[in-house]
Short mmCIF file of the C-alpha atoms (twelve columns), coordinates in Angstrom:
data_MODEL
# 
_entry.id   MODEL 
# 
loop_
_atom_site.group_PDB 
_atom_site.id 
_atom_site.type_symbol 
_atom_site.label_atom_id 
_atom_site.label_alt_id 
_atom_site.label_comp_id 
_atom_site.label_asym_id 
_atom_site.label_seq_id 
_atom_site.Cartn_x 
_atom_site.Cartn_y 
_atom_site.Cartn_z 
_atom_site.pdbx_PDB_model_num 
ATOM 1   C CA . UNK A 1   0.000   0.000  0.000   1 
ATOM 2   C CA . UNK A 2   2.709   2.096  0.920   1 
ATOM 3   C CA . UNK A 3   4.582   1.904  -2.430  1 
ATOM 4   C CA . UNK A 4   1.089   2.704  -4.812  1 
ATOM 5   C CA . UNK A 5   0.962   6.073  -2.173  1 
ATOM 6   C CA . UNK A 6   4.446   6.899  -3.355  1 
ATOM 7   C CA . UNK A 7   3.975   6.096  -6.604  1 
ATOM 8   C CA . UNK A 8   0.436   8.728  -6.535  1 
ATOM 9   C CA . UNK A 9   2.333   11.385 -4.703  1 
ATOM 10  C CA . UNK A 10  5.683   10.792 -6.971  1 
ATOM 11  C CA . UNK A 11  3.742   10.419 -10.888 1 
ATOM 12  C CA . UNK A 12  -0.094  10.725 -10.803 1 
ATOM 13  C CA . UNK A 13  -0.324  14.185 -8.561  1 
ATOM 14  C CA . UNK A 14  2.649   16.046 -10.314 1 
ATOM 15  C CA . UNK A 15  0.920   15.257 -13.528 1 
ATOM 16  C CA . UNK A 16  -2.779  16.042 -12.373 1 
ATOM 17  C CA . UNK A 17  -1.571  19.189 -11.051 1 
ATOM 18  C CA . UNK A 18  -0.238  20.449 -14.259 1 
ATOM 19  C CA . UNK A 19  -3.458  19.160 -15.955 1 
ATOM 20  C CA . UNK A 20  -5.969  21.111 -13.930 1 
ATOM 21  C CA . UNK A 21  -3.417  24.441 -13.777 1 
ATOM 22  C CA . UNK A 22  -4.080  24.232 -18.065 1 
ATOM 23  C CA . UNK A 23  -6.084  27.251 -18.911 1 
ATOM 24  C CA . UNK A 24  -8.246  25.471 -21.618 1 
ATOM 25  C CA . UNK A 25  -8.827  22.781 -19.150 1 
ATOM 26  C CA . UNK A 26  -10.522 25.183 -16.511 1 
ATOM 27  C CA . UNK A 27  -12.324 27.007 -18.883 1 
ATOM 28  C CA . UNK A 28  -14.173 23.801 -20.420 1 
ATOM 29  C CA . UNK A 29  -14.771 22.682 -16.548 1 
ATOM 30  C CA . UNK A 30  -15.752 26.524 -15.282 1 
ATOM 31  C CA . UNK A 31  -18.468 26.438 -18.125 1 
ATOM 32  C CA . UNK A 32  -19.397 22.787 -16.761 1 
ATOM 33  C CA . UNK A 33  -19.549 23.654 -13.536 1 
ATOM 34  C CA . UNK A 34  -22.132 26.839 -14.495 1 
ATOM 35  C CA . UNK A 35  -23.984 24.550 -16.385 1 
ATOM 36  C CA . UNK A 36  -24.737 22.457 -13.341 1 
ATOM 37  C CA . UNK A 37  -27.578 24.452 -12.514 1 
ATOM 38  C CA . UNK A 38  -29.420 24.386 -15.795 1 
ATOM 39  C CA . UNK A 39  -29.465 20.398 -16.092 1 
ATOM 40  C CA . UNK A 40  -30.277 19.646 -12.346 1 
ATOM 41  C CA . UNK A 41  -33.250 21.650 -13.300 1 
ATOM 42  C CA . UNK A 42  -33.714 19.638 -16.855 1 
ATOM 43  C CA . UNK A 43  -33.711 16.789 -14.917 1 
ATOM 44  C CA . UNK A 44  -36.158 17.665 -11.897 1 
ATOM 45  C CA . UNK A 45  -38.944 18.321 -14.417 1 
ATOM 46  C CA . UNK A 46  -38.540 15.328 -16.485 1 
ATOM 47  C CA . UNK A 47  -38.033 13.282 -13.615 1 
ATOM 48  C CA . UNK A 48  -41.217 15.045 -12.567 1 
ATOM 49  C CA . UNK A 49  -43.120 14.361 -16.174 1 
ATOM 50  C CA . UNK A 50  -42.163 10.609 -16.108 1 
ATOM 51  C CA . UNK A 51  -43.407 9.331  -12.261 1 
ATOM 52  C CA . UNK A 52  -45.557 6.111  -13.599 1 
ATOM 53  C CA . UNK A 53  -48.372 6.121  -11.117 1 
ATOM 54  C CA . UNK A 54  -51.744 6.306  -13.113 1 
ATOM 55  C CA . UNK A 55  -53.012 8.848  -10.531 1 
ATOM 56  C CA . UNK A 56  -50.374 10.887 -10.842 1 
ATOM 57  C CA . UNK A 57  -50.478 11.496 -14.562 1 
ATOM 58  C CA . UNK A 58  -54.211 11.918 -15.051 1 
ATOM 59  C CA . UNK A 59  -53.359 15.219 -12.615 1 
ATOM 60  C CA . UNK A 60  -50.950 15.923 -14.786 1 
ATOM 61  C CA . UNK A 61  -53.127 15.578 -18.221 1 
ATOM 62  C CA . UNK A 62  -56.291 17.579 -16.457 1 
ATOM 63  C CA . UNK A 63  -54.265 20.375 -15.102 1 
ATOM 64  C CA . UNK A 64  -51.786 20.759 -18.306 1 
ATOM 65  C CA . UNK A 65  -48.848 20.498 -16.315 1 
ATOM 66  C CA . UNK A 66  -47.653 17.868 -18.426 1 
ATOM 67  C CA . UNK A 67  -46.875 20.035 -21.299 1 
ATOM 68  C CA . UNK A 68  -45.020 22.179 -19.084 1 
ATOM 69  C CA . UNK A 69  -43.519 19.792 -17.509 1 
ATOM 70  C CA . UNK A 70  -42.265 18.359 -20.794 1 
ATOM 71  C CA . UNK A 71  -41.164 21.735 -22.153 1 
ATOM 72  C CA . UNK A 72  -38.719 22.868 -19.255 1 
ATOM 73  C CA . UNK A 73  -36.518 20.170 -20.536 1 
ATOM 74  C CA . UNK A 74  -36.385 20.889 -23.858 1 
ATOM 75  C CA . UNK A 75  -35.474 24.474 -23.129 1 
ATOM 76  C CA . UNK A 76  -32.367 23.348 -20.475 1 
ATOM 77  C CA . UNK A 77  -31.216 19.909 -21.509 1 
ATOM 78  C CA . UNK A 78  -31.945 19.651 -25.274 1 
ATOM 79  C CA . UNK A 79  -30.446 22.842 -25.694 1 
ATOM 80  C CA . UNK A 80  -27.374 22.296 -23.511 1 
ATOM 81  C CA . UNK A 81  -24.721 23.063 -26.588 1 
ATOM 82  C CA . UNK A 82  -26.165 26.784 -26.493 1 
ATOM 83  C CA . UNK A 83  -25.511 27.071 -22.859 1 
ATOM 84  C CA . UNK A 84  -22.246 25.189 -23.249 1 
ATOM 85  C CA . UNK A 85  -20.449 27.447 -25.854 1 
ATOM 86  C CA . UNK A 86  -21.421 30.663 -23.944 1 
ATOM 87  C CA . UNK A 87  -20.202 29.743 -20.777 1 
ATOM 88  C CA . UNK A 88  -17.317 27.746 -22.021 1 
ATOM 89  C CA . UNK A 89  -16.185 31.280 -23.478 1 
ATOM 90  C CA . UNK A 90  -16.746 33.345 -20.901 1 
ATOM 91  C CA . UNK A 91  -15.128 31.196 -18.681 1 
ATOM 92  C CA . UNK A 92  -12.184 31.458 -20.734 1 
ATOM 93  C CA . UNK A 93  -12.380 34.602 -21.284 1 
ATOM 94  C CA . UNK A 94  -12.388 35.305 -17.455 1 
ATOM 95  C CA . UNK A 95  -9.067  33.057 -17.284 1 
ATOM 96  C CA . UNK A 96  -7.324  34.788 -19.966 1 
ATOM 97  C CA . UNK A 97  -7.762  38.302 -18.206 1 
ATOM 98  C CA . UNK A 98  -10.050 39.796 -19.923 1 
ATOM 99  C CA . UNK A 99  -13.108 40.467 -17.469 1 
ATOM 100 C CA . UNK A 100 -14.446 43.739 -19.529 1 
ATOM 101 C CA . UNK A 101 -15.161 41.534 -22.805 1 
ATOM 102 C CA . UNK A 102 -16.220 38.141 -21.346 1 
ATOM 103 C CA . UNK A 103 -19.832 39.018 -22.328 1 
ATOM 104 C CA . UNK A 104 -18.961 40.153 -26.478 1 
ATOM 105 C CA . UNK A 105 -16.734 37.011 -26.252 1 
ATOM 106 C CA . UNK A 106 -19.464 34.729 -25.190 1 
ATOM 107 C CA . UNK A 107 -22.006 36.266 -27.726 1 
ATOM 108 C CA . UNK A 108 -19.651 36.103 -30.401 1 
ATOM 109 C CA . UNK A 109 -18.965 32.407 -29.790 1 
ATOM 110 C CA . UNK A 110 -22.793 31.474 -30.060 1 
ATOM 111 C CA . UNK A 111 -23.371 33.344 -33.410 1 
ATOM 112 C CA . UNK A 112 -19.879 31.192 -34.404 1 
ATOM 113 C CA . UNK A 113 -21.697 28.538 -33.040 1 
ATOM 114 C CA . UNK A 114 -24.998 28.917 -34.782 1 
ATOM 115 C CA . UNK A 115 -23.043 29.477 -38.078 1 
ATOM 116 C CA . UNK A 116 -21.416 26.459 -37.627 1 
ATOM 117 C CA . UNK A 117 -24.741 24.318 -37.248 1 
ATOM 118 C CA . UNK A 118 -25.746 22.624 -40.389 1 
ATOM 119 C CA . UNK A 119 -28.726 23.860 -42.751 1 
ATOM 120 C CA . UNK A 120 -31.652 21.144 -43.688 1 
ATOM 121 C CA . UNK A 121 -33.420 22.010 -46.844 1 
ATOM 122 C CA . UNK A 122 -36.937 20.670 -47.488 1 
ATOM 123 C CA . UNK A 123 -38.925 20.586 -51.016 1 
ATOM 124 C CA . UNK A 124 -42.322 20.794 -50.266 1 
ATOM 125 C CA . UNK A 125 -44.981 19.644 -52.910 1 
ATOM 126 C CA . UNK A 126 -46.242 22.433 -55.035 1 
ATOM 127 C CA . UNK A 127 -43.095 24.550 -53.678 1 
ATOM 128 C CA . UNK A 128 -41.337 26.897 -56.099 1 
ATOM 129 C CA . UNK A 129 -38.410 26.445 -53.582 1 
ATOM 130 C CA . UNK A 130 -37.114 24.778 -50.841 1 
ATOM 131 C CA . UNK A 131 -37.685 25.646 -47.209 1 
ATOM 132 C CA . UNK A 132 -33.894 26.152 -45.361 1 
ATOM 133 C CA . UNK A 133 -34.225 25.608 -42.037 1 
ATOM 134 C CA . UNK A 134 -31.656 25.714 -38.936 1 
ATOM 135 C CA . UNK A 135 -30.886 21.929 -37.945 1 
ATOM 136 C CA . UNK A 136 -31.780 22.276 -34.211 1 
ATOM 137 C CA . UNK A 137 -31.141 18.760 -32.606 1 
ATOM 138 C CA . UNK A 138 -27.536 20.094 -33.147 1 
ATOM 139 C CA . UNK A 139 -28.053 22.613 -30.434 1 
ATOM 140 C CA . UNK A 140 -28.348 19.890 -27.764 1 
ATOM 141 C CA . UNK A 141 -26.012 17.480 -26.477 1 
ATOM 142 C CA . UNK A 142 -24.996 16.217 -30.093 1 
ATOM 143 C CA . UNK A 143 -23.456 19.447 -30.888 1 
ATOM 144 C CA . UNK A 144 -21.646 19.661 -27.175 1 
ATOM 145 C CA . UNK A 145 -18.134 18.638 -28.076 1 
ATOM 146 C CA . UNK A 146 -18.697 21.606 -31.079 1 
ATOM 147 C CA . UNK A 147 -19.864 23.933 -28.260 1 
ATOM 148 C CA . UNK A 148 -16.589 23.391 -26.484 1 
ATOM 149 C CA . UNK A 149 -14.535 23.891 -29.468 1 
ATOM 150 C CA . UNK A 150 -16.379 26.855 -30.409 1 
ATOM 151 C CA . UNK A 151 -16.716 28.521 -27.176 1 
ATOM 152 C CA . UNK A 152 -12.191 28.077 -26.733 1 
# 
């Protein structure tokens, strides 16, 4: 036991240390960390919205809470690449220095963001032309690891 402590202390720590002091590194886990928040509440209302007892859901149906309850998490967790590319750059932003522009920085890494999102086109019947539409199932967690390339 003794020699896997010295080993830690000797390799693993030295190295860790190093990792966590990396700029990019705490920007990508200060923009986690402020995302926290935002999915603990994503989670509470679909946690809420899925409770199987027969009882429970008629309430739900009757009073319309359902539909709330089923659009809070589309707003926090299905659009979790939005929140991750702003706070991911103004995280970093805040760790480079530059406190007075964190906000223009995180604003101009969502447009980047947006831009970067793919366009669907759709040819309706009858149409003259297609319908170009913004691709949004890339603003949730499919388009995350983009967010935190974007937002750096």
């Amino acid at each position: 036991m003794k020699h896997f402590i010295n080993f830690m202390e000797n390799r693993f720590i030295p190295v860790a240390t190093k990792m966590s002091n990396n700029k990019v590194v705490r920007a990508v886990s200060g923009g986690s960390m402020t995302l926290m928040s935002i999915i603990i509440v994503g989670a509470i209302f679909s946690l809420l919205n899925t409770i199987n007892i027969p009882v429970y859901q008629e309430f739900l149906a009757a009073t319309g809470l359902s539909a709330l309850f089923a659009f809070v998490p589309g707003v926090t967790i299905n659009a979790i690449g939005l929140y991750m590319v702003f706070f991911v750059a103004y995280q970093g932003s805040l760790i480079y220095g530059k406190k007075d522009g964190a906000v223009n920085t995180a604003i101009l890494a969502l447009v980047s963001f947006l831009i970067l999102i793919p366009l669907t086109e759709i040819m309706e019947e009858g149409a003259f032309q297609p319908i170009i539409y913004l691709n949004t199932s890339y603003i949730g967690s499919r388009g995350a690891f983009t967010a935190i390339i974007t937002g750096l």
